[in-house]
KESE-910739 format. One record per residue (C-alpha): residue in one letter; x, z, y. Coordinates in pm, whole numbers. Example, Ala and Ser with C-alpha at 12.3 -4.5 7.8 and 13.67 -1.06 7.14 Angstrom:
+---------+--------+--------+--------+
: residuo :      X :      Z :      Y :
+---------+--------+--------+--------+
:       A :   1230 :    780 :   -450 :
:       S :   1367 :    714 :   -106 :
+---------+--------+--------+--------+
This chain:
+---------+--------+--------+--------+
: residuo :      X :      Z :      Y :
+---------+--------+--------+--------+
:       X :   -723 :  -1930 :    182 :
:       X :   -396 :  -1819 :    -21 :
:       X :   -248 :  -1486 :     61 :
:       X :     65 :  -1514 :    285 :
:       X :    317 :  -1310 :    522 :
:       X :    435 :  -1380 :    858 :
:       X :    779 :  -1223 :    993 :
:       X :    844 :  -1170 :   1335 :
:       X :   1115 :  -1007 :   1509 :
:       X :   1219 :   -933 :   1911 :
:       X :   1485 :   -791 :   2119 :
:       X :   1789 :   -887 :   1907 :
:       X :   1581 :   -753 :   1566 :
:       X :   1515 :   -438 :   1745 :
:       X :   1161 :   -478 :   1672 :
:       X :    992 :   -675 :   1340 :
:       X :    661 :   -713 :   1280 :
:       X :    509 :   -830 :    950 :
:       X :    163 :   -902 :    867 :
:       X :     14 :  -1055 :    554 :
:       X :   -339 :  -1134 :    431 :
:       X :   -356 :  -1084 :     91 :
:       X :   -705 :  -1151 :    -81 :
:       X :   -625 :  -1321 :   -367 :
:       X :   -383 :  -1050 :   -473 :
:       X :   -627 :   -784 :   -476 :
:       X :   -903 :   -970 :   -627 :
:       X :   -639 :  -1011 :   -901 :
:       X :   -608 :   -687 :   -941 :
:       X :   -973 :   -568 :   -925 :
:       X :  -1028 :   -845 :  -1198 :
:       X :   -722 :   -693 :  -1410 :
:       X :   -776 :   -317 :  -1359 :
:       X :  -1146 :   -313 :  -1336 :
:       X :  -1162 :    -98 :  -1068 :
:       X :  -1424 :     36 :   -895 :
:       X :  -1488 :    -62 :   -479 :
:       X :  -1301 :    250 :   -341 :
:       X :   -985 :    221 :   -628 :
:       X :   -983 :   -128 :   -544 :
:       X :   -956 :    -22 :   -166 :
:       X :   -682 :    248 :   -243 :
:       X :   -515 :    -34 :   -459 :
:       X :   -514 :   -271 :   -228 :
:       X :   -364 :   -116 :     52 :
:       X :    -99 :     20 :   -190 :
:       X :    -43 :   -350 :   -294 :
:       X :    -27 :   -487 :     57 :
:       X :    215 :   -226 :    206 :
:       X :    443 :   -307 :   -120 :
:       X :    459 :   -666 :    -56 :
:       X :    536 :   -605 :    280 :
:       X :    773 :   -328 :    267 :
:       X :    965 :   -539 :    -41 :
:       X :   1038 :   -809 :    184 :
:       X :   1145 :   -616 :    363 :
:       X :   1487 :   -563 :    152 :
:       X :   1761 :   -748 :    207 :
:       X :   1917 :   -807 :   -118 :
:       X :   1827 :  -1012 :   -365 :
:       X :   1738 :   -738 :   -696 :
:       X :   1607 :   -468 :   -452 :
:       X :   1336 :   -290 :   -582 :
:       X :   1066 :    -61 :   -410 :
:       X :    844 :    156 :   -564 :
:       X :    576 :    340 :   -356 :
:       X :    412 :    650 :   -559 :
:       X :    102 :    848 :   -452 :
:       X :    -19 :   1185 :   -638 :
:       X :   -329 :   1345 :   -467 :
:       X :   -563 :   1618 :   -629 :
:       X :   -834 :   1389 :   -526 :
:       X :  -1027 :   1212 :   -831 :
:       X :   -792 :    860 :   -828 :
:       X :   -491 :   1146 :   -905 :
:       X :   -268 :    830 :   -827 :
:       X :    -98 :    502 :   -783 :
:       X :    224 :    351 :   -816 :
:       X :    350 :     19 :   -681 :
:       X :    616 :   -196 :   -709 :
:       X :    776 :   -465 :   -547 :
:       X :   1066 :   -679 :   -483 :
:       X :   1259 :   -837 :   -181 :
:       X :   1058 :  -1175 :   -235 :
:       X :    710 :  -1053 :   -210 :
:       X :    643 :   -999 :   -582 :
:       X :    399 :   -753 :   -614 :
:       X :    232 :   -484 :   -899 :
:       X :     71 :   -196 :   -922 :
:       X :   -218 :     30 :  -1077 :
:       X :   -414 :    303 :  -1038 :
:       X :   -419 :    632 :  -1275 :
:       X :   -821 :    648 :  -1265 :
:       X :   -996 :    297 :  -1187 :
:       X :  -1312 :    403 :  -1272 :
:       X :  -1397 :    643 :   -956 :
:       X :  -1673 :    609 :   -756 :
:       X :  -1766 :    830 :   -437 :
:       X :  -2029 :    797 :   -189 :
:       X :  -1922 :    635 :    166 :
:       X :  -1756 :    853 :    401 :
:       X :  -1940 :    998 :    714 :
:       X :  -1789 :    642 :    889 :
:       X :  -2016 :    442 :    608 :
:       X :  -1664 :    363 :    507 :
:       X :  -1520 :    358 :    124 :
:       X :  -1347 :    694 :    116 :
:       X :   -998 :    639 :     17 :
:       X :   -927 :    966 :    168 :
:       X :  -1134 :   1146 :    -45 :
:       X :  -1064 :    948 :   -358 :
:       X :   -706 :   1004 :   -282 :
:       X :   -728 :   1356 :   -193 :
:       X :   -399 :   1599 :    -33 :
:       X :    -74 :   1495 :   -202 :
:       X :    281 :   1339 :   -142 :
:       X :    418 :    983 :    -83 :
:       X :    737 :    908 :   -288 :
:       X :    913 :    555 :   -195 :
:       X :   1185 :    467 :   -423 :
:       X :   1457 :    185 :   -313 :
:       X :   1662 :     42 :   -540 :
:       X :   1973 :   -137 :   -384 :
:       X :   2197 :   -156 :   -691 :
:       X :   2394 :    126 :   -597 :
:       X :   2460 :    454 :   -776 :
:       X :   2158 :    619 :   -707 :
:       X :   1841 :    484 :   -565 :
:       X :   1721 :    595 :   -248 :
:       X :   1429 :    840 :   -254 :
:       X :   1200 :    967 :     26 :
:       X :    896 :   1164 :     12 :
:       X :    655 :   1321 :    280 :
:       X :    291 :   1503 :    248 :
:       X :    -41 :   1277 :    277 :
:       X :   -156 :   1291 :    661 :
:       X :   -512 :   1169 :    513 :
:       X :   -513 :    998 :    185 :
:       X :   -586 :    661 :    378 :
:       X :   -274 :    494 :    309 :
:       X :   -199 :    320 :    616 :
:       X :   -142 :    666 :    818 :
:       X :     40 :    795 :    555 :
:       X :    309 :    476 :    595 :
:       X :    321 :    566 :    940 :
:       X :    401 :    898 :    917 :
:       X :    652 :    782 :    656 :
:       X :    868 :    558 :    841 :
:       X :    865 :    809 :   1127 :
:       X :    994 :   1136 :    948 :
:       X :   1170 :    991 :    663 :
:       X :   1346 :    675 :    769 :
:       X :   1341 :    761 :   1199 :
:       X :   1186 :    458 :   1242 :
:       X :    884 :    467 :   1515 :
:       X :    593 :    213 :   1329 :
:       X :    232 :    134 :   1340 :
:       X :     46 :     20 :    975 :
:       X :   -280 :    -85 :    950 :
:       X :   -379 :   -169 :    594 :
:       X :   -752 :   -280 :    492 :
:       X :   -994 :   -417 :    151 :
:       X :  -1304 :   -517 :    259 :
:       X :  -1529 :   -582 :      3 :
:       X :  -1864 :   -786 :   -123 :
:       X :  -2152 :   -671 :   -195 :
:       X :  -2067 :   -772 :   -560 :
:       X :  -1776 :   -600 :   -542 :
:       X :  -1547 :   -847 :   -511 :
:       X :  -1255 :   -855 :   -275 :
:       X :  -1400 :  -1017 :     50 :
:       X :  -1093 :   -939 :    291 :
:       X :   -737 :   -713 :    261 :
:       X :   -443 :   -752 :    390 :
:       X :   -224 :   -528 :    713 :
:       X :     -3 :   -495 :    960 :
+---------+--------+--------+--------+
């Protein structure tokens, strides 16, 4: 199935929603990078919450850039997208591996470590707009959250996910 977001919006645009599926993408990107199952996790949600957030922006050259640094092993990753879903990123150490976390999970948390969240918009105007908050938890998806609620006021829910195969291969990813 080819990756893809849907758009939805309510109450006079009050509320969106976006959610995309985005397999291929992060297969991609394991194949590029060579990255290991829980940097292709890490990278994946990364990639995902770009694509979506890019969309996101209204005008036509907008740029996004969404930065992690953590002291955990990955130290990193930077993605960047634009306002029609184009998507790329990497990670600053691909090769790290870590045992599951106490969920049996792959522990982005722990790969990612304590750290900020920088995201970078770039609406052709003098100067960019930047934002940055602390890591909740390394995992990504609650660091978005927490995000879009103390940076930009904007009450949101993200859900972000890379399931893989037992080859390593991308089986799933994609969010919310």
């Amino acid at each position: 199935m080819a990756d893809y977001i849907v758009r939805a919006s309510a109450a006079n645009n009050q509320i969106r929603a976006f959610a995309a599926t985005t397999r291929e993408l992060v297969e991609y990107a394991r194949s590029v990078h060579g990255t290991s199952p829980v940097a292709t996790a890490a990278l994946g949600r990364l990639l995902t919450a770009g694509t979506m957030m890019g969309i996101m922006m209204k005008g036509e050259k907008d740029l996004l850039t969404l930065q992690i640094k953590g002291d955990g092993p990955i130290r990193g990753l930077t993605v960047t997208a634009n306002s029609k879903g184009a998507v790329k990123g990497y990670v600053y150490h691909p090769e790290v591996m870590l045992p599951p976390s106490k969920a049996g999970k792959l522990d982005v948390g722990g790969a990612v470590g304590t750290g900020t969240l920088s995201v970078i918009k770039d609406m052709g105007l003098k100067e960019p707009y930047s934002g940055q908050t602390n890591l909740i938890s390394g995992e990504i998806a609650e660091d978005l959250t927490y995000y879009f609620a103390a940076s930009e006021q904007v009450p949101s829910s993200v859900a972000l996910g890379v399931l893989m195969n037992k080859n390593n291969t991308v089986k799933r990813a994609g969010g919310f």
